[in-house]
C-alpha positions in Angstrom: -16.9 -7.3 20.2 -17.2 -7.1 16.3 -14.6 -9.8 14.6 -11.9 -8.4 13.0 -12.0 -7.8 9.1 -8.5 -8.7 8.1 -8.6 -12.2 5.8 -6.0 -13.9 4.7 -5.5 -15.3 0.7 -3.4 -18.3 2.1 -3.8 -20.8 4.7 -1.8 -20.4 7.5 -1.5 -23.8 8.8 -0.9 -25.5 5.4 2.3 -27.4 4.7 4.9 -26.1 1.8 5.1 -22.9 0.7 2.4 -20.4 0.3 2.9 -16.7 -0.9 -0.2 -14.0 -0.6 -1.6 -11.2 0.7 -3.7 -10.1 4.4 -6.7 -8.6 3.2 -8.2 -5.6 4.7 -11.0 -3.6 3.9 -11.1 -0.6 3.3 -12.6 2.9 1.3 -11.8 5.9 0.1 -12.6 8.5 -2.8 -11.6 6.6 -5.6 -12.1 3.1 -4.7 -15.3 2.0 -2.5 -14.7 -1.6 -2.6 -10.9 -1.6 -1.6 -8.6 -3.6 -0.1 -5.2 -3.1 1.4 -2.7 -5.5 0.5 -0.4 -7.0 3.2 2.4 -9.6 1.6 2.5 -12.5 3.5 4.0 -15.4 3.0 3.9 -18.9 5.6 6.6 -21.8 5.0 6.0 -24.9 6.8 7.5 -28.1 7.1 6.9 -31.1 9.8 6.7 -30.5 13.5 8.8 -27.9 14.8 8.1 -24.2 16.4 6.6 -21.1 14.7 8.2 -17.9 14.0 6.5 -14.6 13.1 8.9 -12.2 11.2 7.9 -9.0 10.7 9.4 -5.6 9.6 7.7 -2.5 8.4 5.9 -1.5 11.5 7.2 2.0 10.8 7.4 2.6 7.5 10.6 4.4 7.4 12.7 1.9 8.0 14.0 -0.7 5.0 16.3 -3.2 5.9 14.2 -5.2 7.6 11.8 -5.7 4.7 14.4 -6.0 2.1 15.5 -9.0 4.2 12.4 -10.5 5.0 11.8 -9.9 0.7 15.2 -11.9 0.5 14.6 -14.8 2.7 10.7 -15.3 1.3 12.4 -16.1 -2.0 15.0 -18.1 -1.1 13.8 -20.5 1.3 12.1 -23.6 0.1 10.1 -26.0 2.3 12.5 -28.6 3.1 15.1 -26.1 4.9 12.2 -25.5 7.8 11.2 -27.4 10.5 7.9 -25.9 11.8 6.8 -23.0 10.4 8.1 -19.5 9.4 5.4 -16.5 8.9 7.1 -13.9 7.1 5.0 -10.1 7.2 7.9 -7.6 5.1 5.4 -4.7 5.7 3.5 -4.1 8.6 2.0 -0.7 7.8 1.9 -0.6 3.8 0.5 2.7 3.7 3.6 4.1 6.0 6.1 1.9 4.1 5.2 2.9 0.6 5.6 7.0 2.2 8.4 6.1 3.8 7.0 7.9 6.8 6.6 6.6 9.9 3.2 7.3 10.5 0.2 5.8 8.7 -0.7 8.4 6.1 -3.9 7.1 6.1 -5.0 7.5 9.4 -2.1 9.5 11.1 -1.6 6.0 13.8 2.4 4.7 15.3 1.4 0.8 14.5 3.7 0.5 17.4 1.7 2.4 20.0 -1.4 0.8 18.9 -1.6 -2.9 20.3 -3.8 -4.6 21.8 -5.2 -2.8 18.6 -9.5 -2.7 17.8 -11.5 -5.2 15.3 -13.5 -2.1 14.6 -10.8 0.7 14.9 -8.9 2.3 12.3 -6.8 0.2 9.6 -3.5 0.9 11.8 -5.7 -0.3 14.8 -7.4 -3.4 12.8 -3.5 -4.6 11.4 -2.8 -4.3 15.5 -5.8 -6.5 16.8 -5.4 -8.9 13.9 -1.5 -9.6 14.9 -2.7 -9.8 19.1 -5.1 -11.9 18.3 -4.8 -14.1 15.5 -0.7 -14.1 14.6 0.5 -14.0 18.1 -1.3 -17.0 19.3 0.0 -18.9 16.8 4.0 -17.8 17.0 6.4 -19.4 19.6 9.2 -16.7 18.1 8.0 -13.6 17.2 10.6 -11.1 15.9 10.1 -7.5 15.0 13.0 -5.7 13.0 13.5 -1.9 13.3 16.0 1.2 12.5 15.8 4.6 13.9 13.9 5.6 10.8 14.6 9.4 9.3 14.9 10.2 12.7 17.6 8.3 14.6 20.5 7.0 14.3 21.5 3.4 15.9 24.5 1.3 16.4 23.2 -1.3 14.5 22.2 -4.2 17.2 19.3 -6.5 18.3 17.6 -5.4 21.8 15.0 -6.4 24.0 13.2 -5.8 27.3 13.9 -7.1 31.0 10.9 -9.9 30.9 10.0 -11.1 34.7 9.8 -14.7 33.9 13.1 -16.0 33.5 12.8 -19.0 31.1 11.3 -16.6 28.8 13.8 -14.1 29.5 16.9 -16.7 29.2 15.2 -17.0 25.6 15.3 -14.2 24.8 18.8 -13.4 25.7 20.1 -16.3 23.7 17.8 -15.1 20.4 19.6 -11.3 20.7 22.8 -12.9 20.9 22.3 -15.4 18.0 21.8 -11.8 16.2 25.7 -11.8 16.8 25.6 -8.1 16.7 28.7 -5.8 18.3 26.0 -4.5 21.0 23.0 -6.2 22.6 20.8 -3.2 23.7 18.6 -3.2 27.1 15.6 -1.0 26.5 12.6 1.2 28.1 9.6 2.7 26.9 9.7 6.4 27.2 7.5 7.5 24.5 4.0 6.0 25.5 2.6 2.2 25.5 1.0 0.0 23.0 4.3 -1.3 21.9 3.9 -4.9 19.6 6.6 -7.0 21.8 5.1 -5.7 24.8 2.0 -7.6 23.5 3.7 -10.7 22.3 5.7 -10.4 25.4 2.7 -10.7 27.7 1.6 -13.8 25.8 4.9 -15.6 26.8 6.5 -15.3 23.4 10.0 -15.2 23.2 10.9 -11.6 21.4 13.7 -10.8 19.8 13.9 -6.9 18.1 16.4 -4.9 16.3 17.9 -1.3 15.7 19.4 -1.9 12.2 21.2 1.3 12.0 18.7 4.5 10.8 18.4 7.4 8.9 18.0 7.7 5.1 21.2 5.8 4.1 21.1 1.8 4.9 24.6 0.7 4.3 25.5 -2.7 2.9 27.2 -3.6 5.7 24.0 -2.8 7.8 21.9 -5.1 4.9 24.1 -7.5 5.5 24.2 -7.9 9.1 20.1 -7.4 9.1 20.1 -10.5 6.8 23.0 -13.2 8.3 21.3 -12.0 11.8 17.8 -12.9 11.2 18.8 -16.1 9.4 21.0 -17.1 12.5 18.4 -16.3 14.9 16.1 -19.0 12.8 18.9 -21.3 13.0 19.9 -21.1 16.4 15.8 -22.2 17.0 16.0 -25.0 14.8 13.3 -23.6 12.2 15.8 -22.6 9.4 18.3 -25.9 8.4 21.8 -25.3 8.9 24.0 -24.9 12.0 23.6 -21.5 13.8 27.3 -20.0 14.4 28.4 -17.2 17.2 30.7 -14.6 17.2 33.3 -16.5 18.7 32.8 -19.1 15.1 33.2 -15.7 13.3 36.4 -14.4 15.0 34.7 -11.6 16.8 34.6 -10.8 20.7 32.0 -11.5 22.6 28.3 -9.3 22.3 28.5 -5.9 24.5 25.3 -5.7 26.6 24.4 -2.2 27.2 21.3 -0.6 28.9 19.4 2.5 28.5 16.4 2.2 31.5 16.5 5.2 32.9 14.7 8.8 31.3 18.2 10.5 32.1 20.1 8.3 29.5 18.2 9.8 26.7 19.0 13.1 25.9 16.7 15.8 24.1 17.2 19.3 22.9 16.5 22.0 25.0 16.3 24.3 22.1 15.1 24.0 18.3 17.9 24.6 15.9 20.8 23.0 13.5 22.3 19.5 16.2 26.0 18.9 15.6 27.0 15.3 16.8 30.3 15.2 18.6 31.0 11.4 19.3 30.6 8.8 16.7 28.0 6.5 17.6 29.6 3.3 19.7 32.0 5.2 21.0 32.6 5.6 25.1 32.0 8.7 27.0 32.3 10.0 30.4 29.4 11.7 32.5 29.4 15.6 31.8 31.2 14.9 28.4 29.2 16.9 25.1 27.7 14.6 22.9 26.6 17.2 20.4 25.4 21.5 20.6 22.5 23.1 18.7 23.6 26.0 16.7 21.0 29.1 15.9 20.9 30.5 12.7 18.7 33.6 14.0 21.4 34.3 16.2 24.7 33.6 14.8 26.0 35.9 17.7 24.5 33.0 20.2 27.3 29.9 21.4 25.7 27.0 20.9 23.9 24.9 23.7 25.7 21.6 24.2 23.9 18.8 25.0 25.8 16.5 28.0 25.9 12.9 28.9 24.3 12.1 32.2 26.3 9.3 32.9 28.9 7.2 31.4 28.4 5.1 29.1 28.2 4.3 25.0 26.9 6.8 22.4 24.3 3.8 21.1 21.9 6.1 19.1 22.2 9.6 18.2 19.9 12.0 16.1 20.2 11.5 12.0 18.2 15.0 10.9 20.3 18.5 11.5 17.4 20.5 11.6 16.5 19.8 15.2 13.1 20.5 17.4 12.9 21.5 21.0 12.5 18.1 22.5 13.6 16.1 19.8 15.4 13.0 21.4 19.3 13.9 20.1 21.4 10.8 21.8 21.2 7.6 23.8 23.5 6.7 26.1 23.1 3.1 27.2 25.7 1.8 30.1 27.7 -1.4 30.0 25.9 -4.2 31.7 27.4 -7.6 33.2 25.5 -10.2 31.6 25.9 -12.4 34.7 23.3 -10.5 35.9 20.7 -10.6 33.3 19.3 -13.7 34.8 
């Protein structure tokens, strides 16, 4: 197998604080000795675990990156034990586009892993991180939204690991998020997925759904930046003692689940998609979530679109304009955590 082309313009195993770029090659009509320009930076100090932080995987989605801007600026080297690798944007191309898509070569980043040393540049950024970045993480956590597309309660989710020390982990790093929800999640649109990779290494994963659609709230910002700071304190890499909900006067985390094909919902017909039920709100099984509406038929009722089960409204869809298809709501069930192992 060829080696992959990505470089780095810092060392990654150096002590202090180093800010750069990931290099990779590239061409194209103006420029035949290019090079896309990944910001990285790596803080390190004394022994201690390693965290890989990354946002921008899809490129529509900002409050990951604007925290992961944040916290590369503020944090100097004697606030760390180990090391923290900090990646704000993933998928450059999709992030300047704001499109969640490469718009260079068309690829989801996030249905590309293990990725190819030789592939596209959305398949090269995959192999590099499975083969270089993973290996040397111990944390690895990957912030999303629902883009353009979908809207989220905000919260930090993850997947139903088999090993259980891994999966205690885990739970512990979603809860230090200290978000109202902790989500339970499948994969129902195809595999590839990055913390399915770093998963399968043994590294303890923690992602997010900060909210979606073209508006990022402050309150979402600021939940996206005290969570991911509280996550590295509640590891012991960021100084500073990690505080719960219970500290903040909250109740306890919600864990909800959506693992079944039925508890996401998607429009039987293209057309204009009302939401009925604000997003963390209960609802029963049969009860409308939302109905499409048809402007070529203004005689037509509209279709409504049912929950399967009960459960919480935990995403829904942000556009109007609606495909056939189109996922339009998520409804994830509660979950007693006693069972989560």
């Amino acid at each position: 197998m060829s080696a992959n082309p990505i470089y780095s313009t810092i060392p990654l195993d150096a002590l202090g604080k180093q800010l750069g770029h990931l290099g990779v090659p590239y061409s194209h009509n103006l420029g035949g000795w290019a090079n896309l320009q990944m910001p990285i930076a790596v803080i390190a100090n004394g022994k201690g675990p390693t965290a890989l932080v990354m946002a921008g995987n899809h490129g529509d989605e900002y409050p990951g990156p604007i925290a992961i801007l944040k916290l590369m600026r503020s944090i100097a080297p004697e606030q760390v034990r180990g090391r923290i690798i900090l990646l704000p944007a993933l998928n450059v191309f999709a992030v300047r586009a704001a499109t969640r898509l490469s718009p260079w070569d068309g690829k989801n980043l996030n249905r590309s892993f293990p990725g190819k040393p030789d592939g596209t540049l959305t398949e090269q950024v995959a192999h590099y991180l499975t083969t270089t970045l993973f290996p040397m993480a111990d944390i690895v956590i990957d912030m999303h939204t629902g883009g353009r597309s979908t809207d989220f309660y905000p919260c930090a989710h993850m997947h139903l690991v088999p090993d259980l020390a891994q999966r205690r982990a885990m739970i512990a790093g979603t809860l230090a998020w200290n978000g109202d929800f902790a989500f339970l999640y499948t994969d129902i649109a195809g595999t590839g997925l990055l913390p399915v990779e770093a998963e399968s290494q043994g590294k303890i994963v923690i992602t997010t759904e900060m909210g979606g659609s073209e508006n990022v709230t402050a309150a979402v910002h600021r939940l996206t930046q005290s969570g991911l700071s509280n996550v590295l304190r509640h590891f012991g890499i960021l100084q500073g003692k990690a505080v719960s909900r219970a500290d903040l006067g909250l109740s306890p985390t919600r864990w909800v689940q959506a693992l079944d094909r039925e508890d996401y919902r998607f429009a039987p017909e293209s057309g204009l998609y009302e939401n009925l039920v604000t997003l963390g709100e209960n609802v029963k099984r049969g009860q409308p979530v939302g109905q499409i509406h048809f402007l070529e038929r203004p005689d037509r009722d509209p279709v409504e679109v049912v929950a399967n089960r009960e459960g919480v409204l935990i995403a829904t869809r942000a556009p109007t304009v609606v495909g056939q298809g189109d996922c339009v709501a998520c409804i994830a069930s509660e979950v007693d955590p006693r069972v989560l192992g």
